[in-house]
Backbone as numpy.savetxt, mean C-alpha at the origin, in Angstrom:
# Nx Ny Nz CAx CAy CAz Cx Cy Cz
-34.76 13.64 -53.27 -33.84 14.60 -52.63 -34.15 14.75 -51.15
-35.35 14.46 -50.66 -35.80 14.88 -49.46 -35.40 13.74 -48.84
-35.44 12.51 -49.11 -34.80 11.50 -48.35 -33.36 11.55 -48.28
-32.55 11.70 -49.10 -31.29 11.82 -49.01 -30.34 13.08 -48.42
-31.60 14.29 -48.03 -31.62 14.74 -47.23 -32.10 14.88 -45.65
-32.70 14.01 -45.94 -33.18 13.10 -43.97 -32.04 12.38 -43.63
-31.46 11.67 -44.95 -30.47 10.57 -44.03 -29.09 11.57 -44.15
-28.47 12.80 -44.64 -27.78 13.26 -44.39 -27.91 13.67 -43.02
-29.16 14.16 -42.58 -29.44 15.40 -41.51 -29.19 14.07 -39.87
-29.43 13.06 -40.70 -29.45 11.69 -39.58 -28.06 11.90 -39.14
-27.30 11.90 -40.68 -25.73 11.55 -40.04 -25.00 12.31 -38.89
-25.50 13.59 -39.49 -25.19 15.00 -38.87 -25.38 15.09 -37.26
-26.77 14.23 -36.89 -27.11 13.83 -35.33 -26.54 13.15 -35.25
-25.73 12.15 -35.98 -24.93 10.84 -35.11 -24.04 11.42 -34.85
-23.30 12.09 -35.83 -21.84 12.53 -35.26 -21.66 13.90 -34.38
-22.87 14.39 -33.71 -23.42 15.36 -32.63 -23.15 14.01 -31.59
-23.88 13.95 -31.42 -24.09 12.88 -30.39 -22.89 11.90 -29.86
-22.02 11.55 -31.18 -20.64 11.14 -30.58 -20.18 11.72 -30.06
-19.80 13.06 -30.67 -19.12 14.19 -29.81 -19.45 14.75 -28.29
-20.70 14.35 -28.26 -20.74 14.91 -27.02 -20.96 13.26 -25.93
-20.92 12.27 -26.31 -20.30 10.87 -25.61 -19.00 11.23 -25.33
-18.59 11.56 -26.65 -17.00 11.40 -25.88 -16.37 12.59 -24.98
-17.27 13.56 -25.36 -16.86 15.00 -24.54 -17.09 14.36 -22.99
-18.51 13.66 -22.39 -18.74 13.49 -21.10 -17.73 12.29 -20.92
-17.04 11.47 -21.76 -16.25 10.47 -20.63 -14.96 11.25 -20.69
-14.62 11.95 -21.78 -13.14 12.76 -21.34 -12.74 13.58 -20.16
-14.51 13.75 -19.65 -14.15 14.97 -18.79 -15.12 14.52 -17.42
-15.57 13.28 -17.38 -16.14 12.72 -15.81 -14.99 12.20 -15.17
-15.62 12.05 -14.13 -14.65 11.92 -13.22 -13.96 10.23 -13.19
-13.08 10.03 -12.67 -12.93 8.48 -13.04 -13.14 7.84 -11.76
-13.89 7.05 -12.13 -13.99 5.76 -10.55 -12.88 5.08 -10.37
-12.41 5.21 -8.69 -11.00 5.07 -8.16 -9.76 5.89 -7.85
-10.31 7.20 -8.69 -9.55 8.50 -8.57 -9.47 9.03 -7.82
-10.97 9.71 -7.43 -11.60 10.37 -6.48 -11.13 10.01 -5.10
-10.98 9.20 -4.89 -10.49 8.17 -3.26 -9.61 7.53 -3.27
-8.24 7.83 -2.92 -6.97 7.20 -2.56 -7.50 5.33 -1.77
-6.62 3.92 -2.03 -7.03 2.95 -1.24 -5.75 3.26 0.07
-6.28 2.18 0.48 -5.60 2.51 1.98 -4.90 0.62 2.18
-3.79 1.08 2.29 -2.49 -0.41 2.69 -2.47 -0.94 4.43
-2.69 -2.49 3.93 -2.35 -2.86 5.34 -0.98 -4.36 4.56
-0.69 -4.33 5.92 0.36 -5.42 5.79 -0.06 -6.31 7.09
0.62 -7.44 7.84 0.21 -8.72 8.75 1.89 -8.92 9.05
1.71 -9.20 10.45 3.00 -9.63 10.81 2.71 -10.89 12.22
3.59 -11.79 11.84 2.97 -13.06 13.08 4.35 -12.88 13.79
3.78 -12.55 14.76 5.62 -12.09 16.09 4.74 -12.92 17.52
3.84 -13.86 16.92 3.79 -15.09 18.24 4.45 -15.96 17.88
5.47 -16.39 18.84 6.18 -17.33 18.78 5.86 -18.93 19.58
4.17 -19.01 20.14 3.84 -19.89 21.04 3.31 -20.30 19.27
2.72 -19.49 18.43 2.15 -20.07 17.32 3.00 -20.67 16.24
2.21 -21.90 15.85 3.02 -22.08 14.65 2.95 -21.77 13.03
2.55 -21.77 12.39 2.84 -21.31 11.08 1.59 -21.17 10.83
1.05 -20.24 9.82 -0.30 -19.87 9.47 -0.98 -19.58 8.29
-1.86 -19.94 7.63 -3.05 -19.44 6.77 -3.71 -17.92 7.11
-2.84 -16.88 6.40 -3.54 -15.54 6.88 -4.89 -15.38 5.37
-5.71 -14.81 5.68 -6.71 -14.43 5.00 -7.77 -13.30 5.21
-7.94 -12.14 4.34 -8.67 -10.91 4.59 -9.81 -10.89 3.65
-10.88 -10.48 4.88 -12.34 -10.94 3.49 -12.78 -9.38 3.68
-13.47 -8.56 2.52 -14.26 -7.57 2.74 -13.80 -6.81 1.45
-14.09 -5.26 1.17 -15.47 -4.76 2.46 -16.55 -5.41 2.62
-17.09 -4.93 3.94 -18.23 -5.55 4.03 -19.31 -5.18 3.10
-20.30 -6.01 2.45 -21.36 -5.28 1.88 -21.31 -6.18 0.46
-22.11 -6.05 -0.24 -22.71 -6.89 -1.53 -21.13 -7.57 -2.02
-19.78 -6.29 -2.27 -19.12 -6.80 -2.93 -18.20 -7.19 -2.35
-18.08 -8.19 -1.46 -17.00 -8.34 -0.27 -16.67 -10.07 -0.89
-15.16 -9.95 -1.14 -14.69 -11.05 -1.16 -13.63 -11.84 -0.33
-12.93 -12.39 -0.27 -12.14 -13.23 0.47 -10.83 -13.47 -0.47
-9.62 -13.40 0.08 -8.40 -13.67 -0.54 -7.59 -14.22 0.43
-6.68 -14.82 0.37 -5.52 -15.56 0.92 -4.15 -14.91 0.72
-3.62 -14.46 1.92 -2.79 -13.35 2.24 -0.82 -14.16 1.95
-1.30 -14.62 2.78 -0.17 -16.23 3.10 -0.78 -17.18 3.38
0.02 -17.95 2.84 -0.01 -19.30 3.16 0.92 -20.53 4.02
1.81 -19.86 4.09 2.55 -20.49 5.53 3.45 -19.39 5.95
3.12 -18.71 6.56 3.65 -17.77 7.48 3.78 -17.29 8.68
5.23 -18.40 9.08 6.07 -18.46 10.44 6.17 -17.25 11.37
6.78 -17.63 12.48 6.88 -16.30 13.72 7.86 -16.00 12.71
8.08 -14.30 12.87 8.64 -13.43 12.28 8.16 -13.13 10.98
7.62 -13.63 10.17 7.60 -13.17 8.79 6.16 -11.82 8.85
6.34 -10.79 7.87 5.58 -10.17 7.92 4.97 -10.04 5.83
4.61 -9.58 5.77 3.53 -9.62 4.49 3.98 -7.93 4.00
4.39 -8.15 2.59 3.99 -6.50 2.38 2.78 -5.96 2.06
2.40 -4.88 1.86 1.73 -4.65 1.81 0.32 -4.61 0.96
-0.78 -4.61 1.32 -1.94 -4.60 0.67 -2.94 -3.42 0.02
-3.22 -3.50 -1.16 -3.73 -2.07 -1.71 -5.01 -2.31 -1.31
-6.14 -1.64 -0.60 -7.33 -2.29 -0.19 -8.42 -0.75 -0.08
-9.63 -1.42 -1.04 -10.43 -0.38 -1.07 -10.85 0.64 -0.05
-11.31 1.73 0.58 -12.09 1.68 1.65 -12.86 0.73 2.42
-12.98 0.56 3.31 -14.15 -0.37 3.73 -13.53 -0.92 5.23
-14.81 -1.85 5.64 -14.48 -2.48 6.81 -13.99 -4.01 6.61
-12.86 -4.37 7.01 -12.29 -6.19 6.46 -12.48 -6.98 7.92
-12.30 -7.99 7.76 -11.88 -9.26 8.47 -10.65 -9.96 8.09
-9.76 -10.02 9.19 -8.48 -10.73 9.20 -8.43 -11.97 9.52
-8.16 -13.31 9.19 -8.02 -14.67 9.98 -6.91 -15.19 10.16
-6.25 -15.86 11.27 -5.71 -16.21 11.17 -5.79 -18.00 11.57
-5.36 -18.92 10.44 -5.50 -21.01 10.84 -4.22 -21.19 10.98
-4.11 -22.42 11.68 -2.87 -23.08 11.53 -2.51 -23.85 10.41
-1.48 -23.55 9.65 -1.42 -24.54 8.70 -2.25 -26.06 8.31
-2.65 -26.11 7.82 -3.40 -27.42 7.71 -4.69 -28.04 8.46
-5.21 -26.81 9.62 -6.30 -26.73 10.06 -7.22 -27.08 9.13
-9.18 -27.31 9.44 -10.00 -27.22 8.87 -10.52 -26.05 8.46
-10.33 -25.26 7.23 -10.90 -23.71 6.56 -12.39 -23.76 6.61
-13.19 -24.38 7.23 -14.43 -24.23 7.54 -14.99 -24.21 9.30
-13.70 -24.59 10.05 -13.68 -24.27 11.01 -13.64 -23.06 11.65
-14.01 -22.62 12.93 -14.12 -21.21 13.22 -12.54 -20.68 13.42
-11.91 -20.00 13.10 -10.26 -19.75 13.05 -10.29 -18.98 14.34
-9.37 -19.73 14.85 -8.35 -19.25 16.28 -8.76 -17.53 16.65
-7.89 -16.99 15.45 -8.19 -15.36 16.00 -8.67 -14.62 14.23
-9.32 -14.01 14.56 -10.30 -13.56 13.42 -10.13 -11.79 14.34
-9.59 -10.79 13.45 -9.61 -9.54 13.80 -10.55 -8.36 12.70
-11.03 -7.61 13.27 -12.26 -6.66 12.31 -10.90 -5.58 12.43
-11.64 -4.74 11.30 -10.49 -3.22 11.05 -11.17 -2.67 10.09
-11.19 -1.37 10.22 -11.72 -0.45 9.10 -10.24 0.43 8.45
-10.30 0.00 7.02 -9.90 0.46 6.27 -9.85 1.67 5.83
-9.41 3.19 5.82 -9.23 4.45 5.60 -8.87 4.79 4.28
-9.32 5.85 3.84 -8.08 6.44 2.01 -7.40 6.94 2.28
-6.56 6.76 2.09 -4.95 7.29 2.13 -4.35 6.87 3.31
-4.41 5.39 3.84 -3.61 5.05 5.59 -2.85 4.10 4.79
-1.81 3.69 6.07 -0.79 2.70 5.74 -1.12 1.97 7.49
-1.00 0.72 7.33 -1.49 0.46 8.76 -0.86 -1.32 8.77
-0.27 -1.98 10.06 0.31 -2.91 10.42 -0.32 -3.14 11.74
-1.27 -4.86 11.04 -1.63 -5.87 11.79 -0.66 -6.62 12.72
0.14 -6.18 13.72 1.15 -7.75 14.46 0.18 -8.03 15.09
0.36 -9.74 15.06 0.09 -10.62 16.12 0.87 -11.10 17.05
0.66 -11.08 18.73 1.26 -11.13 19.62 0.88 -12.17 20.71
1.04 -12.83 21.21 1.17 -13.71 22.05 0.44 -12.88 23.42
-0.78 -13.72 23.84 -0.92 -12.89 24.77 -0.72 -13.36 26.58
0.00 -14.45 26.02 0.45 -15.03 27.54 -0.51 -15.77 28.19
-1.60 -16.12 28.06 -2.80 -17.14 28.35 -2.70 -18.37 27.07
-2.27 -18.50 26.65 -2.28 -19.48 25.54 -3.06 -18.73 24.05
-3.03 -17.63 24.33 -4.41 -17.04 23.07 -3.33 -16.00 21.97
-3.74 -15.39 21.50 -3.01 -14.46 20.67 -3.88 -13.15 20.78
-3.50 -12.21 20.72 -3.91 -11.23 19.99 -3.83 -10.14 18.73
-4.27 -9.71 18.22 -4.33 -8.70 16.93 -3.95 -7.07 17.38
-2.68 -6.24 17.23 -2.43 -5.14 17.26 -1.94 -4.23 16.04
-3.17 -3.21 15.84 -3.62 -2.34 14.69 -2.27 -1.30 15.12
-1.21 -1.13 14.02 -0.81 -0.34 14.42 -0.65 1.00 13.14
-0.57 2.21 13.31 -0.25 3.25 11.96 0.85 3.42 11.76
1.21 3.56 10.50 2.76 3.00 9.86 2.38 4.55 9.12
3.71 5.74 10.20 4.14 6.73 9.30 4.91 6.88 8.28
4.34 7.29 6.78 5.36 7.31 5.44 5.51 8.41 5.20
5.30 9.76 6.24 6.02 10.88 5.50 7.30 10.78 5.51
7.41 11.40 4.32 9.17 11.63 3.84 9.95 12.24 5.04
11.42 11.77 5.58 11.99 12.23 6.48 12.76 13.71 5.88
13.89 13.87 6.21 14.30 15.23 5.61 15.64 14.80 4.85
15.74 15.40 4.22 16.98 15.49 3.26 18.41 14.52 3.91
18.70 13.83 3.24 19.53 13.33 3.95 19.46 12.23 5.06
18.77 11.91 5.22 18.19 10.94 6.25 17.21 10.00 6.28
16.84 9.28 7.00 15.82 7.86 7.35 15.39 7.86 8.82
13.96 7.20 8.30 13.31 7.36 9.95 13.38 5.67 9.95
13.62 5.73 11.40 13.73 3.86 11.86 12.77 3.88 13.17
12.08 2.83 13.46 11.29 2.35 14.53 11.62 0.94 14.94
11.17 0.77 15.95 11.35 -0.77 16.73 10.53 -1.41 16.86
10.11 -2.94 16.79 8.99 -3.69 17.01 9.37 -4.53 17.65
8.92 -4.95 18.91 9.74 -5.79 20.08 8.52 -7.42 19.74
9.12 -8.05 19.51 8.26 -9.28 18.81 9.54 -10.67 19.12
10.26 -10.60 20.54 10.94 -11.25 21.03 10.26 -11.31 21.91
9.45 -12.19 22.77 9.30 -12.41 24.03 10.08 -13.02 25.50
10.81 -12.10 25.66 11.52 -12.41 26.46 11.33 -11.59 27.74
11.23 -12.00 29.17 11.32 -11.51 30.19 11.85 -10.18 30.46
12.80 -9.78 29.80 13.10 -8.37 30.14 13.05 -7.24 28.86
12.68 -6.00 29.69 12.65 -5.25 28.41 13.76 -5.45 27.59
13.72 -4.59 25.79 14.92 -5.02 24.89 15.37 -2.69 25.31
16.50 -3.31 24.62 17.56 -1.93 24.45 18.02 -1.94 23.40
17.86 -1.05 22.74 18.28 -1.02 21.05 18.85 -0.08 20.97
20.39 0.04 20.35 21.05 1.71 20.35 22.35 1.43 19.16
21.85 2.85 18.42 22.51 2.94 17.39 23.80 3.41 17.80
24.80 2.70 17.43 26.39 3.24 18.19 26.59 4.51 17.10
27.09 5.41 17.81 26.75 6.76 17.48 25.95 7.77 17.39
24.62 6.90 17.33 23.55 7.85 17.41 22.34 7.74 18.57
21.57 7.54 18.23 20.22 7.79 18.93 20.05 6.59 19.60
19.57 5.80 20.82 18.82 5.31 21.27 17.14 4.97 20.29
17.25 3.81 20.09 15.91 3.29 19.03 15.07 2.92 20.04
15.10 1.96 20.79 14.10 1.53 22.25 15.28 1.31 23.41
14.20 2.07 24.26 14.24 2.13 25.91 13.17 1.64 26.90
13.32 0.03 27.23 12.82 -0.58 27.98 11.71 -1.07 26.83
11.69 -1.51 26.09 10.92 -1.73 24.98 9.38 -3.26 25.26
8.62 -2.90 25.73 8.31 -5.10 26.39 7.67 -5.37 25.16
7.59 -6.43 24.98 7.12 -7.82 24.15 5.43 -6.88 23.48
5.60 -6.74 22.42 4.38 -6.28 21.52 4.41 -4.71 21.55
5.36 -4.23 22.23 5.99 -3.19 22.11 6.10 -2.41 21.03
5.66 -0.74 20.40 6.46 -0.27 19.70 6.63 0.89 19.57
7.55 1.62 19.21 8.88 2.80 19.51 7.38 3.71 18.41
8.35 4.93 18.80 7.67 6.26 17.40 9.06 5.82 16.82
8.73 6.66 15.97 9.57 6.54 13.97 10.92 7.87 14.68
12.33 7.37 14.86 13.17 8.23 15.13 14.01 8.76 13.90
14.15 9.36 13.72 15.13 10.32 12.57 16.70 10.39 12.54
17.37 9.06 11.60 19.12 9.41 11.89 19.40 9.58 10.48
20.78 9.42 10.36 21.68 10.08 9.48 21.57 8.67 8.17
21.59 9.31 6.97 21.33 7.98 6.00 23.18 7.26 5.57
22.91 6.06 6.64 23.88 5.50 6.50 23.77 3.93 6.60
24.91 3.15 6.87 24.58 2.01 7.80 25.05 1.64 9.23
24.26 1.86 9.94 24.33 1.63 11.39 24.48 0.27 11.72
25.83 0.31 13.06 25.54 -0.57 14.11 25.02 -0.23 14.89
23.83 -1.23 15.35 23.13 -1.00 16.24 23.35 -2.49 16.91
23.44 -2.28 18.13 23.34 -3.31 19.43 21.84 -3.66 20.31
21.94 -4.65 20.59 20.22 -5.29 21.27 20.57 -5.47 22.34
20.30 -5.64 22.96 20.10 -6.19 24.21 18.85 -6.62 25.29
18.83 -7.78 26.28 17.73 -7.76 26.56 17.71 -8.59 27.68
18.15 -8.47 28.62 18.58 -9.00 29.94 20.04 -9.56 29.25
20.69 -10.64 29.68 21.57 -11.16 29.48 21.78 -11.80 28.14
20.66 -11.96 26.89 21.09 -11.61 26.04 21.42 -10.77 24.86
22.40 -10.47 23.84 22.43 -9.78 23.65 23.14 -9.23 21.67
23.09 -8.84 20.74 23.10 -8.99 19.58 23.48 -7.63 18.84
24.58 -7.85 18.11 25.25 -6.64 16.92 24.50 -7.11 15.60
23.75 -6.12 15.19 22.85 -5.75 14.07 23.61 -4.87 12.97
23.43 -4.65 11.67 23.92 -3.73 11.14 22.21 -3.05 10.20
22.24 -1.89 10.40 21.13 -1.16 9.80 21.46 -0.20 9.00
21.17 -0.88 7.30 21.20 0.42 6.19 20.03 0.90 6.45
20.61 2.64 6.01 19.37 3.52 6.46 19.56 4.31 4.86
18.58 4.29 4.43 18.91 4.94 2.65 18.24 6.07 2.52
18.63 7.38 2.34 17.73 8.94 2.03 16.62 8.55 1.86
15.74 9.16 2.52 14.38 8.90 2.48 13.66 7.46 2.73
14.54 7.00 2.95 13.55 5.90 3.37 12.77 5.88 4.58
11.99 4.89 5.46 11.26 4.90 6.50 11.40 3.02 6.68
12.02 2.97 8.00 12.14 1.43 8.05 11.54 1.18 9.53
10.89 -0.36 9.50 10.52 -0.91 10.80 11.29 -1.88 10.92
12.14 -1.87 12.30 12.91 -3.30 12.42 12.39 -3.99 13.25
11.77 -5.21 13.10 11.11 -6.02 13.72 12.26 -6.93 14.89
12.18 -6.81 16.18 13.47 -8.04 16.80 12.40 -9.12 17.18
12.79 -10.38 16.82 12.40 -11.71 17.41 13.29 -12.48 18.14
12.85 -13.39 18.48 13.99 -14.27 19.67 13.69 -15.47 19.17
15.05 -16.04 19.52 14.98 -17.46 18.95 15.81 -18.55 20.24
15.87 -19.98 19.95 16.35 -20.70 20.89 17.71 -20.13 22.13
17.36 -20.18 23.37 18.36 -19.48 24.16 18.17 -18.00 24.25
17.13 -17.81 24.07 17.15 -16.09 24.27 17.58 -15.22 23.07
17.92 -15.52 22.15 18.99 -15.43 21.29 17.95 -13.96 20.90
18.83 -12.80 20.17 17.91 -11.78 19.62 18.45 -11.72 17.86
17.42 -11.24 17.19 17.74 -11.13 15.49 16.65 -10.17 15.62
17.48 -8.94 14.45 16.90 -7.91 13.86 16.92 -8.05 12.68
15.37 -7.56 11.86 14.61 -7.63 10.74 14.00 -6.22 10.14
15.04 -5.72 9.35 14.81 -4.40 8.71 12.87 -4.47 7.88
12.81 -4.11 7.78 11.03 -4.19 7.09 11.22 -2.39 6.55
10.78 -2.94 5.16 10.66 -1.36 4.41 9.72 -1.03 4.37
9.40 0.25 5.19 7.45 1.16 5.33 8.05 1.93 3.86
8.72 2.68 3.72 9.19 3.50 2.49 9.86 3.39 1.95
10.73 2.70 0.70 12.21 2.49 0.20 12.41 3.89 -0.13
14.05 4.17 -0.30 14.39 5.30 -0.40 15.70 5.05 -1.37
16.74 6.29 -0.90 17.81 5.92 -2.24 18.90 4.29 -1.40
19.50 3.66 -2.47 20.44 3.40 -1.84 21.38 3.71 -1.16
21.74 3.16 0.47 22.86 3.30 0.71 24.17 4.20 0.31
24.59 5.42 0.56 25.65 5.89 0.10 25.13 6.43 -1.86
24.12 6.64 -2.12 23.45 7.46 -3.72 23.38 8.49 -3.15
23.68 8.95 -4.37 23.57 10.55 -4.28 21.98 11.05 -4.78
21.42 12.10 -4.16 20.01 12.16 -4.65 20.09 12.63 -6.49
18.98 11.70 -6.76 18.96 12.10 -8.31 18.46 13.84 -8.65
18.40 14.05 -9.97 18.65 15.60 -10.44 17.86 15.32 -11.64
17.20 16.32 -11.84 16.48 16.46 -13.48 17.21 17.65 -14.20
17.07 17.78 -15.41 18.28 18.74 -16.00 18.06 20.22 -15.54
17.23 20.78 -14.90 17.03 22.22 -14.70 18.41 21.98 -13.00
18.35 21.03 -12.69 19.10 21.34 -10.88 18.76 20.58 -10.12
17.18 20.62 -10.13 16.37 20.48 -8.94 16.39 19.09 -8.64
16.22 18.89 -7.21 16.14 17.58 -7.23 15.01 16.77 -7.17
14.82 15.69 -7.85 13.53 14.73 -7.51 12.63 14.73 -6.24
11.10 14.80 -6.38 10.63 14.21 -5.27 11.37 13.47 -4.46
11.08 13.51 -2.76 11.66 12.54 -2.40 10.95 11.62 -1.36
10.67 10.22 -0.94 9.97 9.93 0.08 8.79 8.80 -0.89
7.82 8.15 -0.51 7.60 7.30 -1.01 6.23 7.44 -2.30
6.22 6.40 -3.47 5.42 6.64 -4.43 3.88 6.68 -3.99
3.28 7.85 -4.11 1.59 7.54 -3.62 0.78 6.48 -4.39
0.17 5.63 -3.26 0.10 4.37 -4.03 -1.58 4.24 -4.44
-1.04 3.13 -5.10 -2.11 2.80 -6.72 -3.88 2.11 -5.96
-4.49 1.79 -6.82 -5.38 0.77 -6.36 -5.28 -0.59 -6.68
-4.14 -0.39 -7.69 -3.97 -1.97 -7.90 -4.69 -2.51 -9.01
-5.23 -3.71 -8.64 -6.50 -4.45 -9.04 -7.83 -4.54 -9.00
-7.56 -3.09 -7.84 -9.32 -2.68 -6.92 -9.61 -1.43 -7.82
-9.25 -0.46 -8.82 -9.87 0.52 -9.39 -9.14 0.56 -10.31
-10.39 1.37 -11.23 -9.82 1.54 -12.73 -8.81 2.43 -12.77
-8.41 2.69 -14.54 -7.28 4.05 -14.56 -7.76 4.93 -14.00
-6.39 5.49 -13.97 -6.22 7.10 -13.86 -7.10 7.78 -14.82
-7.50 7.32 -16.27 -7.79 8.14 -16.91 -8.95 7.38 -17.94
-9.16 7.90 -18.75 -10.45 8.14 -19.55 -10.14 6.86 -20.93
-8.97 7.10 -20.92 -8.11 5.94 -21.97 -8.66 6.48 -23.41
-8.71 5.88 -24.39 -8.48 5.87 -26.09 -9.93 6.04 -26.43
-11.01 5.85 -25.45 -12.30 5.69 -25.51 -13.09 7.08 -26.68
-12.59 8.12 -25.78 -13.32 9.72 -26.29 -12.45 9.99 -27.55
-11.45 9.44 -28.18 -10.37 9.72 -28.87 -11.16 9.31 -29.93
-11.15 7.97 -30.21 -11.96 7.12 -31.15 -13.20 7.52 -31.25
-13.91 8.01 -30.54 -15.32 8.50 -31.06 -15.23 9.96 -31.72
-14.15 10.30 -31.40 -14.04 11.74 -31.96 -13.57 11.10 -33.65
-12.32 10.45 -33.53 -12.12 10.15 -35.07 -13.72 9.97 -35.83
-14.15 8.79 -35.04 -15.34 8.57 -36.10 -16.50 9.78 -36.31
-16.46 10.67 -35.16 -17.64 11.96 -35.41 -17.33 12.55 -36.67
-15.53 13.03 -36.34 -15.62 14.48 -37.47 -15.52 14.06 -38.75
-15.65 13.07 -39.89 -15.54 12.32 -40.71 -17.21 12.75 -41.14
-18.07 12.52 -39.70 -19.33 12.10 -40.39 -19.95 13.65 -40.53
-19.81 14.33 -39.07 -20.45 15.95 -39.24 -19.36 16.24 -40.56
-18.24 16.54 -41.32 -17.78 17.04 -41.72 -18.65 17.22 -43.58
-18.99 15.71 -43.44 -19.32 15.34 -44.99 -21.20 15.88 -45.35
-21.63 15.14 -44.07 -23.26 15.82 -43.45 -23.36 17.19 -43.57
-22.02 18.41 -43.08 -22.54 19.52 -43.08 -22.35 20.16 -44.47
-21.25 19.41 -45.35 -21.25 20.23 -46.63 -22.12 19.54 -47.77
-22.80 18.60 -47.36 -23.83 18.22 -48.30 -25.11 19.26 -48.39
-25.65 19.52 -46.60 -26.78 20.09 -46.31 -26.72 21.69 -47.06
-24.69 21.86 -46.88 -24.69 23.36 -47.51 -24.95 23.36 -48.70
-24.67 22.68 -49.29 -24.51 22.50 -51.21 -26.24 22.31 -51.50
-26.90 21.74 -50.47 -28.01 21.59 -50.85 -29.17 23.01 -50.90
-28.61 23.55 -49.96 -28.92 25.10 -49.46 -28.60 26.12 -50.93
-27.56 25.84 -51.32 -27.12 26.56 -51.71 -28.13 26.37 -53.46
-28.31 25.32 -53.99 -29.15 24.78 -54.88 -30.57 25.19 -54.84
-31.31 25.40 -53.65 -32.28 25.36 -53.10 -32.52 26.86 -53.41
C-alpha cells in the first residue's frame, strides 16, 4: 500500500508541475512582442548606374546574416519593403555580374530602429561615384477622407522639377536631383498632376485612395523626357470606396497595418503549448487526489 501510495503521491507532483509549466509559458512574455521590427526599402534613382545586385547583411553581432535584396535592379526600380530586426545593417550595392567577393562599389551602414519605416535612394553624385540617402518614410494615417503624397526627384536633369496637382496643391517647388518634398495632404481622388523641368515636360495621373500615403518617385529618360512612379508607403481604400463599417456604425481603423516581424520573430502568442499540458495535468492530479482521499479515508 505504501508504494502504491508513493507512486500515486508521484503522479500528483507531475501533474503540479505541469500546471505550473504551462501557467509560466501562458503568461511570459513572448520573444518578438516586446519590440516592434523596423522596415527599410532601396531605391536605385542613379541613372549613370547600371543594373544591380542589392544585398543587406546584419545585425551586427554573433547572429548577423546576409540576404539578397534584388537581383537586377535598374534606375528607377525601388524594393518594397523589409521587416528587419533592430540592429545595425550593411547595404551593398554590385553591378550585375560583377565579382561578389570583390569590394562593392558603394556599401552603406544604417541603424535599424523599432517601429521606423525608412528609404535607402541611391543617387548619382556627379563625380562618377554614387551615393546612399537615408531617408524617413511618414505612415501616419492622413485624415478622413484623404492621402498624403510626396516627391522624389530621381531625374537628373539640369533644372529644378515642378510638380502641381491641377486643382490642388503644388507637390515640388524647385525640387533638384536627390531631392525630397515633406508628405502633402490632398483630397482622395485621382489627380492630374503636371511635371515639369526646364523645357521638358509631362501629364501624370495620381490615384490618391483614403488613407493611403504615397511616394512618387520622377525619373528621366532619353531626351529629358520625365515619368512619374506612384510607390505605396501606406495602401489605403480604393479609389472612389466608401470607408468600410462594422455592424454597431463605426468605422474601421484607418491608415496602415502595424507591421509583423515576419520571419525574424516568433508569434504573437504562447500557441497550443500551455493548453496541452493542462489537458494532460488535470487527468493526472484529478485521479492522484481521489486515490490519496480514499486512502485517508480507510486509514
Amino acid at each position: 500500500m505504501h508504494v502504491r501510495t508513493g507512486r500515486v503521491r508521484g503522479a500528483v507532483l507531475v501533474g503540479t508541475i505541469l500546471l505550473a509549466v504551462a501557467a509560466g509559458l501562458a503568461f511570459s512574455p513572448v520573444a518578438g512582442a516586446a519590440q516592434p521590427v523596423g522596415q527599410l526599402r532601396l531605391g536605385h534613382l542613379s541613372p549613370g548606374t547600371r543594373a544591380v545586385v542589392a544585398t543587406i547583411s546584419g545585425p551586427d553581432g554573433a547572429g548577423s546574416t546576409e540576404q539578397t535584396v534584388a537581383r537586377d535592379a535598374a534606375y528607377g526600380d525601388v524594393t518594397g519593403y523589409l521587416r528587419l530586426v533592430p540592429g545595425r545593417y550593411t547595404v551593398t550595392m554590385r553591378p550585375v555580374g560583377s565579382d561578389p567577393s570583390a569590394p562593392a562599389p558603394l556599401a552603406a551602414g544604417l541603424q535599424i530602429a523599432p517601429g521606423t519605416a525608412q528609404s535607402l535612394f541611391f543617387f548619382d553624385t556627379g563625380s562618377g561615384q554614387v551615393r546612399g540617402d537615408l531617408v524617413t518614410d511618414d505612415l501616419t494615417a492622413p485624415a478622413a477622407g484623404s492621402g498624403r503624397v510626396r516627391v522624389v526627384k530621381g531625374a537628373r536633369t539640369p533644372t529644378p522639377l515642378q510638380a502641381l496637382a491641377v486643382g490642388g496643391p503644388r507637390l515640388a517647388t524647385d525640387l533638384a536631383y536627390g531631392a525630397v518634398t515633406e508628405y502633402a495632404t490632398v483630397a482622395a481622388r485621382t489627380w492630374d498632376v503636371r511635371l515639369s523641368s526646364g523645357a521638358a515636360t509631362e501629364a501624370a495621373q495620381l490615384p490618391v485612395g483614403a488613407g493611403s500615403v504615397t511616394t512618387v518617385v520622377v525619373t528621366g529618360g532619353p531626351g529629358g523626357a520625365l515619368a512619374a512612379h506612384p510607390i505605396t508607403d501606406t495602401p489605403g481604400l480604393p479609389v472612389g470606396a466608401a470607408p468600410a463599417v462594422v455592424h454597431d456604425g463605426a468605422p474601421l481603423p484607418r491608415g496602415g497595418v502595424p507591421a509583423g516581424a515576419g520571419g525574424t520573430a516568433d508569434d504573437d502568442g504562447p500557441g497550443v503549448l500551455p493548453l496541452a499540458l493542462c489537458l494532460l495535468a488535470a487527468p493526472v492530479l484529478v485521479y492522484g487526489t481521489s486515490v490519496l482521499r480514499a486512502a485517508r479515508r480507510r486509514g
